[in-house]
N, C-alpha and C positions, 0 to 999 in steps of 0.2 A: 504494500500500500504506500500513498504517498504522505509524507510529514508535510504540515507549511507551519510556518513559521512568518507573521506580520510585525512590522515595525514600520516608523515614521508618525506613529498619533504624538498628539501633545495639544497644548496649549495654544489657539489664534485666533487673532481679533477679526471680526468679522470685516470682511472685504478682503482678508486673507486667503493664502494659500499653503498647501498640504500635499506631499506625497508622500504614500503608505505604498509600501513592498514590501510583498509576498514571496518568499525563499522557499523553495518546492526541493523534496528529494525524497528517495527511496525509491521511482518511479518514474516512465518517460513523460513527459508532461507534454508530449503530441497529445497522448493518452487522453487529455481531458479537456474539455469545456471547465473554462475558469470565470470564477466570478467573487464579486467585493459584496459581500450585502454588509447591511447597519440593523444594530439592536437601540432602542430606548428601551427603560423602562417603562410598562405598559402602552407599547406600541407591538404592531405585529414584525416580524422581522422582514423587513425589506432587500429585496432585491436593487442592488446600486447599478453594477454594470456588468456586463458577461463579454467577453470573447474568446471566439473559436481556438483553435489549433490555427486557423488559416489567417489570423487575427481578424475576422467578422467580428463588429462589435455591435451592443446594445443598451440604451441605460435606459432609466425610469423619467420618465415626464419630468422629475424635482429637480434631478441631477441635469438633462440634458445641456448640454452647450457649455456646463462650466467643468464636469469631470470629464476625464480622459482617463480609459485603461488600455494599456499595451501591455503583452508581456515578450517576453525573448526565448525562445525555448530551447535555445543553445546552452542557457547559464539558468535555466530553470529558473524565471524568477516573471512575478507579476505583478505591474505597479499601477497606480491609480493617482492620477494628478488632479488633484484638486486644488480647483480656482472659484474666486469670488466666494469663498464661505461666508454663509450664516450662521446664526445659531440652531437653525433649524436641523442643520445638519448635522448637528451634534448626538454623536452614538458611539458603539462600541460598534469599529466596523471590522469584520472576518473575511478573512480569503475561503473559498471555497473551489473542490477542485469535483467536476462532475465526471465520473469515468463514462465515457460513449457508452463502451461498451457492457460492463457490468450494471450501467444505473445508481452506480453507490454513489455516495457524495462523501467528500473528507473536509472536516475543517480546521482552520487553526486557530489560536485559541484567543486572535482578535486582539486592537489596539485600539483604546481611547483617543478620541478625538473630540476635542473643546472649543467652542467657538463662542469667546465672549469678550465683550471689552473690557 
């Protein structure tokens, strides 16, 4: 299976910017459809952004036009740029790694991100 491993949350004022990378291994990471969701507390867990193996990407209505995810799947690793934050955006955001083929999903075990002045 694969391990991830997220970093990059912290602390930004809003109108800020944030990249969070996701560090993939035990696994080839052609292997999966990848994606960044965000937790609140009592919110449902949201879907941030997903892209392919082929990098096909997709976000949610909220994020559109300010995040960006690419990853590189030479160095196994999956990052999520985020620009113009609010506080809205404030969660505990996970990498998730969807196997094509098996349908499993892996995650790791997510990185706070703050948006306040």
């Amino acid at each position: 299976q694969v391990q991830l491993v997220e970093s990059g949350g912290g602390l930004v004022q809003p109108g800020g910017s944030l990249r969070l990378s996701c560090a993939a291994s035990g696994s080839d990471l052609r292997r999966y459809n990848m994606r960044w969701y965000r937790q609140t507390p009592g919110k449902q867990r949201e879907l941030v952004a997903r892209v392919t193996p082929d990098g096909d990407t997709n976000y949610a209505d909220s994020v559109k036009g300010r995040f960006t995810v690419s990853r590189d799947n030479t160095v196994n690793m999956v990052s999520l740029q985020m620009n113009n934050l609010t506080p809205e955006d404030t969660a505990v955001y996970y990498c998730n790694a969807d196997d094509r083929f098996s349908f499993t999903n892996y995650w790791g075990q997510g990185t706070q991100v703050t948006v306040s002045a």
